[in-house]
C-alpha positions in Angstrom: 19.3 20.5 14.2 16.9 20.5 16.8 13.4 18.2 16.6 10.8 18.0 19.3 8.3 15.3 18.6 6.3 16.0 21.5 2.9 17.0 19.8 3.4 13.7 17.8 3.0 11.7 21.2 0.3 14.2 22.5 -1.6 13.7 19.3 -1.4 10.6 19.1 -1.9 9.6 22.5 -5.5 11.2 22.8 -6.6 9.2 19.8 -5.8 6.1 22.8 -7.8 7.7 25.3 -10.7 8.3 22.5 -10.9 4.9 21.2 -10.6 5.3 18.2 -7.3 2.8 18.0 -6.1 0.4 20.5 -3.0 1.5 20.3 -0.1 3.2 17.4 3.9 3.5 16.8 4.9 6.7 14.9 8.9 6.6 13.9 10.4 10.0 11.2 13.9 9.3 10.1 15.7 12.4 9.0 18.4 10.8 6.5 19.2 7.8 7.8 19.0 9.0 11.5 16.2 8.1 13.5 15.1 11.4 14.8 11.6 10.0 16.8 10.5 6.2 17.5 7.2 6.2 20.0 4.7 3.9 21.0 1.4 4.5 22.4 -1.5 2.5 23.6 -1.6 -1.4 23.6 -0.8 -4.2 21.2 -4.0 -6.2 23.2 -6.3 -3.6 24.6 -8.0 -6.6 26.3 -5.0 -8.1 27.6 -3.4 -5.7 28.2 -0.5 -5.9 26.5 1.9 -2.4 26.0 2.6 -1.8 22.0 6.2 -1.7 21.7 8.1 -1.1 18.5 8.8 -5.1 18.0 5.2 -5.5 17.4 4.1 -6.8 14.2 1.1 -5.2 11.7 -0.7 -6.6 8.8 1.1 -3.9 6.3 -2.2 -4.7 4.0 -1.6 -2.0 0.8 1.8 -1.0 2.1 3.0 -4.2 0.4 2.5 -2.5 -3.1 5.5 -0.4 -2.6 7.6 -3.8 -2.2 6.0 -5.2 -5.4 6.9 -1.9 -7.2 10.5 -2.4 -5.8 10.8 -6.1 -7.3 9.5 -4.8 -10.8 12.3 -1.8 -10.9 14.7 -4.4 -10.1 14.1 -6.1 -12.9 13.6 -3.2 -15.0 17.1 -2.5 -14.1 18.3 -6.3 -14.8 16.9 -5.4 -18.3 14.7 -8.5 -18.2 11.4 -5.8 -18.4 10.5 -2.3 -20.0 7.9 0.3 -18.5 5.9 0.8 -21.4 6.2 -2.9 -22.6 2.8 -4.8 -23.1 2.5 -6.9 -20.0 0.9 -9.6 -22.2 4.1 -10.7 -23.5 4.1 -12.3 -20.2 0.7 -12.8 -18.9 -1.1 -14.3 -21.5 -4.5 -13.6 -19.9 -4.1 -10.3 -20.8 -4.2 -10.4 -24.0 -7.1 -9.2 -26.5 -9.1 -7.5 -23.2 -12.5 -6.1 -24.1 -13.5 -3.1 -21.9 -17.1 -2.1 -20.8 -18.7 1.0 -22.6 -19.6 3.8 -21.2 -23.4 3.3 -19.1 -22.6 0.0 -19.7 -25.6 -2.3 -17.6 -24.0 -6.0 -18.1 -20.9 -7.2 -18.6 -21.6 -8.3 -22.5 -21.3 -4.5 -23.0 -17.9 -4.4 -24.6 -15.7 -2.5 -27.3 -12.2 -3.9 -28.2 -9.8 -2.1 -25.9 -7.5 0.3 -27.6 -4.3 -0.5 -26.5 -2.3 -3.1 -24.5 -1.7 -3.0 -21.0 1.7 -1.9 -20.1 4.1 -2.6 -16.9 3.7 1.2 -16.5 0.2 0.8 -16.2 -0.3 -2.1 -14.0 2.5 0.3 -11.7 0.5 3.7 -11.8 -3.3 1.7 -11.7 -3.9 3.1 -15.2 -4.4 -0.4 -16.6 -8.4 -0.3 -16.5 -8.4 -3.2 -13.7 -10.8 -2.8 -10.9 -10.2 -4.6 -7.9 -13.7 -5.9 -5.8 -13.1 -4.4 -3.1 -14.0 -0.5 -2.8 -16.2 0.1 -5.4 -19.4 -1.3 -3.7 -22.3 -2.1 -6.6 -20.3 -1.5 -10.1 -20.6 -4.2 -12.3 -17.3 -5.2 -12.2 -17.1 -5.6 -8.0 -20.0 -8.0 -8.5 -18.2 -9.4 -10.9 -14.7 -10.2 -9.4 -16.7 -11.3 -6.3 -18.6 -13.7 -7.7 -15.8 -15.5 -8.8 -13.7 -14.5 -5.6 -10.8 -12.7 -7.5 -9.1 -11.6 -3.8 -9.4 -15.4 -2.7 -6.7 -16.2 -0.3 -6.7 -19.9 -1.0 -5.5 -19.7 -4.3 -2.8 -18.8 -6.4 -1.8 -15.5 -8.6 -1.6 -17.6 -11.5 -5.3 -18.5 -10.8 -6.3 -15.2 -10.2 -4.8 -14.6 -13.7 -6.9 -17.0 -15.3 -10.0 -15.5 -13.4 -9.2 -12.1 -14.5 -9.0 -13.3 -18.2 -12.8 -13.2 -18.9 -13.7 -10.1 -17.4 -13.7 -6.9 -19.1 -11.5 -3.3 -18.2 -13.5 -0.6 -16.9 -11.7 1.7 -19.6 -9.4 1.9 -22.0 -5.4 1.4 -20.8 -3.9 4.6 -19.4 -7.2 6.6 -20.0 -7.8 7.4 -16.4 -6.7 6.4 -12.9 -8.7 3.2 -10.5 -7.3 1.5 -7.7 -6.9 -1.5 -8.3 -6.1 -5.5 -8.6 -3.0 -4.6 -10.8 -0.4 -5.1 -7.9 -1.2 -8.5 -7.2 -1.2 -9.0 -11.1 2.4 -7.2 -11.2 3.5 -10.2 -8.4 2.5 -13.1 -10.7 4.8 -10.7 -13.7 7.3 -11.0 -11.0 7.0 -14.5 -10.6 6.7 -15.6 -14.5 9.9 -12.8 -15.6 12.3 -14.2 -12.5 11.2 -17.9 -12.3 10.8 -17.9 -8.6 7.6 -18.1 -6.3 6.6 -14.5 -5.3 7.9 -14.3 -1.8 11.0 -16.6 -2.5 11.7 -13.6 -5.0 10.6 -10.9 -2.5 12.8 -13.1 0.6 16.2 -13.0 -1.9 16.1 -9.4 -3.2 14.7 -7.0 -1.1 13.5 -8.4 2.8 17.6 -10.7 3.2 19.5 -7.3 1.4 17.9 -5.0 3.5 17.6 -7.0 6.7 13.7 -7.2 7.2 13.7 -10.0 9.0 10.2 -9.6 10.4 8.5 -9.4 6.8 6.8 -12.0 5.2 3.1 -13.5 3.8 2.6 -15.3 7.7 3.7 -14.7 10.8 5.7 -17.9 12.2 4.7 -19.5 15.1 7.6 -18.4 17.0 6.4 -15.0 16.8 2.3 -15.0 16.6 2.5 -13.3 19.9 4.4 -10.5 18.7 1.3 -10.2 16.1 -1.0 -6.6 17.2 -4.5 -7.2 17.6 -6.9 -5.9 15.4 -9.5 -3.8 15.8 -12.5 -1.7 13.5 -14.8 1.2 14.5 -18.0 0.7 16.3 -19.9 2.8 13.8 -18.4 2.2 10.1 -19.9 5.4 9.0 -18.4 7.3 11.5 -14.7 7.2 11.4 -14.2 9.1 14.5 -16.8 7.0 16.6 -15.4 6.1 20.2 -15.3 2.7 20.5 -13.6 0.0 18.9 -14.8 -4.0 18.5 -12.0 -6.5 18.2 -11.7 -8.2 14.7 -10.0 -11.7 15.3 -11.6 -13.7 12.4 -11.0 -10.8 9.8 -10.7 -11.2 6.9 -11.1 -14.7 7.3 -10.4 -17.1 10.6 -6.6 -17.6 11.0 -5.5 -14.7 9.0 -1.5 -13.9 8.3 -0.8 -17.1 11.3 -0.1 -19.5 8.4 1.0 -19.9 4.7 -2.2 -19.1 1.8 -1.8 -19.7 -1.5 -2.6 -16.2 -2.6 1.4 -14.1 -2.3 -0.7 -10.9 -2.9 1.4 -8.6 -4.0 -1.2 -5.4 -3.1 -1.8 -6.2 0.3 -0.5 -9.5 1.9 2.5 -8.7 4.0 3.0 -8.3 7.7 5.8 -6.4 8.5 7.3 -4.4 12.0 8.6 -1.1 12.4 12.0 -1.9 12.2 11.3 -3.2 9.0 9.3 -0.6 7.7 12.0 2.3 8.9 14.8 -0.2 6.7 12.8 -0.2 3.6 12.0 3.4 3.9 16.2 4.0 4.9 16.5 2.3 1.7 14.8 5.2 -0.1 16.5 8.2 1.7 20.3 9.6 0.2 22.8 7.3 1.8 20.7 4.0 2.8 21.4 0.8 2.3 19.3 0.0 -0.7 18.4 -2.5 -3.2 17.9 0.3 -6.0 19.9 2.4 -8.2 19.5 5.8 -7.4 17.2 6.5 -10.4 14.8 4.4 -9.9 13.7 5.2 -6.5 13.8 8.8 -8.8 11.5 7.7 -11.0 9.2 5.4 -8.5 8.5 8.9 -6.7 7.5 11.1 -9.9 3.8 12.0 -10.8 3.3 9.2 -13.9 -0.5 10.5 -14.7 -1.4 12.4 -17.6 -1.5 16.2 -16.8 -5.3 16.7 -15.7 -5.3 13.3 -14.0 -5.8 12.3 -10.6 -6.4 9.5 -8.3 -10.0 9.2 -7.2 -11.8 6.6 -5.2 -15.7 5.7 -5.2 -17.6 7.1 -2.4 -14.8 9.8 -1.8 -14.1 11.5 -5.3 -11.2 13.2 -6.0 -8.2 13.4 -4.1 -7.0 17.0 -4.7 -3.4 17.8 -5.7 -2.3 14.1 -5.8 -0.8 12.1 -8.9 0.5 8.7 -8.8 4.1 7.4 -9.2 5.4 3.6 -9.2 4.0 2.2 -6.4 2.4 5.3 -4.1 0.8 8.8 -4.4 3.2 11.8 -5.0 1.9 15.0 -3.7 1.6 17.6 -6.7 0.7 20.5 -4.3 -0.1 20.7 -0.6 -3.9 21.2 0.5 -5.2 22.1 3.8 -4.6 18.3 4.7 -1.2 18.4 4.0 2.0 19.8 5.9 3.2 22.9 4.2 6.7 21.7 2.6 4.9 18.9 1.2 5.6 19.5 -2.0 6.8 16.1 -4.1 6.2 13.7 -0.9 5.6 10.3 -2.0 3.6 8.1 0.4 0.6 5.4 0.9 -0.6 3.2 3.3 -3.1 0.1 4.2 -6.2 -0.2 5.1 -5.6 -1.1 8.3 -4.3 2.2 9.3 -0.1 1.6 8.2 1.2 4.4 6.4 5.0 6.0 4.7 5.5 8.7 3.6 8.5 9.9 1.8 9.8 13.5 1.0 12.4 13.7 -1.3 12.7 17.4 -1.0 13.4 17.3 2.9 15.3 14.0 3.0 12.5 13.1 5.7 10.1 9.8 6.0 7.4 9.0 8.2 6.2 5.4 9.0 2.6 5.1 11.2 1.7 1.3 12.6 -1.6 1.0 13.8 -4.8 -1.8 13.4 -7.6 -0.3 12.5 -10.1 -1.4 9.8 -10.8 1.5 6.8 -8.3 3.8 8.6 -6.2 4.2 5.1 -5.7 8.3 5.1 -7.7 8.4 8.7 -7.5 11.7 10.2 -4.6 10.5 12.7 -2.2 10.2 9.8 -2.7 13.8 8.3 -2.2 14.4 12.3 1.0 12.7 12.8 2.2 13.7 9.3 1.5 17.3 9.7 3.3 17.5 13.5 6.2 15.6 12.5 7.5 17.9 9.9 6.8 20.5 12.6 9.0 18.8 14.5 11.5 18.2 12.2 11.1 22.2 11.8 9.9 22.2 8.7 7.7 24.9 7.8 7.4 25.3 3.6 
């Protein structure tokens, strides 16, 4: 077969020269052969420094795939259910109120109708909210008055933080990004016994040989980590210009252990290890799943009529929601044609997969760029690398 990743570099390349990131690694695996691997721009635009494909990114939301993985697992080892209440381990969750609709304070409750499920926590269906994109709900002033995404303490903390607050809707009644990953890494932790990352060190990253994954980057390595970077003009994604960010989100970031193992967005991870775990989900790879799991991780587990949605942006057209990323229900304009079934997220720092079943074809994007989740330079580099793969429907 023959590929020609060229546009990929061109694209990709004039995104550099427009400021608008420092610097980015693109990588497509065809099976498990590596068909393009390509680095352009700088690790430390100040200092210079090349990106190469040992760098190290903060992964951010890729880590929710991971956490999804370490539930299946134990789905498999029998030890949990999909549609079992999560309660039965996570106390906190028990006997949850949820606001009503128009509701103006939080006192505004009904009993909620139904138990949260492992399903739910999976698919963001649990009625959760997170603090973090939803900018003047009640329930982001809420979880940020009583610092719900604290770094400096634990997931069995943030549990007992969670407990007071009410759902934004009833269990599996619609779709909201949302806190429920870092809640399915504490389930992790209380159903195997073992802290989150000792759980995440012995089953998935030593298995599969990610040996560059983990909640901090050792101080061996801290000059492997990639700068970061944000937009000079927040409201304008495709501002040139970029302002360095070496106190976000807090001074000392991902350099050394936090008590929070957040299971939605705290891992820093490489290329190499990115392409492993994505080999791992591709016919033939070495893999820490049975075969149909990674199946049922990458089907659509909303309601027909259901969607993801996220405040400020609205719908997200043609897109469901599997175990632990989006699945494509139908390409749009956005997407590559062929595109059909693909299962894919990323972080909000710009790191993105994307898997397609159908084509036996995955995508990894590594870049540092703050609010770049779904930025036009991944519907860029998705879109030219199944042209390159020749892919065409």
């Amino acid at each position: 077969m023959q590929y020609d990743f060229g546009e990929v570099n061109s694209a990709m390349q004039k995104y550099v020269d427009r400021q608008i990131i420092a610097g980015v690694s693109t990588a497509v695996l065809h099976g498990q052969e590596l068909v393009h691997l390509h680095c352009n721009g700088w690790a430390d635009r100040e200092h210079q420094i090349a990106l190469r494909d040992d760098h190290l990114f903060r992964i951010y939301s890729n880590t929710k795939l991971i956490t999804s993985m370490a539930v299946m697992q134990l789905i498999e080892q029998g030890k949990l259910a999909l549609d079992d209440p999560a309660d039965y381990w996570l106390p906190q969750l028990r006997n949850r109120r949820v606001l009503r609709p128009g509701a103006t304070s939080l006192d505004d409750t009904e009993p909620a109708q139904s138990a949260i499920t492992v399903r739910q926590l999976l698919n963001h269906t649990s009625g959760l909210s997170y603090g973090l994109l939803d900018h003047g709900s009640l329930l982001y002033k809420a979880y940020n008055e009583v610092r719900i995404l604290n770094a400096f303490t634990t997931l069995e903390d943030m549990m007992n933080l969670l407990e007071p607050l009410p759902l934004s809707f009833h269990p599996g009644q619609a779709w909201q990004y949302s806190i429920a990953t870092d809640v399915l890494a504490r389930l992790v932790e209380v159903v195997s016994g073992k802290r989150f990352d000792q759980y995440l060190q012995l089953n998935i990253f030593n298995p599969l040989g990610m040996d560059d994954t983990g909640f901090f980057v050792p101080e061996a390595k801290h000059a492997r980590l990639s700068a970061y970077y944000g937009g000079t003009d927040p409201q304008n994604i495709l501002q040139r210009g970029l302002r360095r960010l070496d106190k976000s989100p807090y001074p000392g970031a991902f350099l050394q252990p936090v008590a929070r193992l957040s299971g939605g967005g705290g891992l820093v991870s490489s290329m190499h290890d990115m392409l492993a775990l994505m080999r791992s989900f591709l016919s033939g790879g070495e893999t820490v799943l049975k075969p149909e799991s990674i199946t049922l991780m990458m089907q659509n587990h909303l309601p027909a009529g259901q969607g993801i949605s996220f405040p400020g942006v609205g719908d997200v057209p043609n897109k469901g929601f599997g175990l632990g990323g989006a699945v494509t229900l139908y390409p749009t304009e956005s997407d590559p044609p062929g595109s059909q079934d693909e299962f894919e997220w990323g972080g909000i720092a710009g790191t993105h997969w994307w898997i397609s079943p159908r084509h036996n074809l995955a995508g990894v994007l590594m870049t540092q760029r703050l609010m770049s989740f779904w930025h036009p330079f991944s519907f860029d580099f998705k879109r030219l690398a199944y042209r390159g793969a020749g892919i065409q429907r």
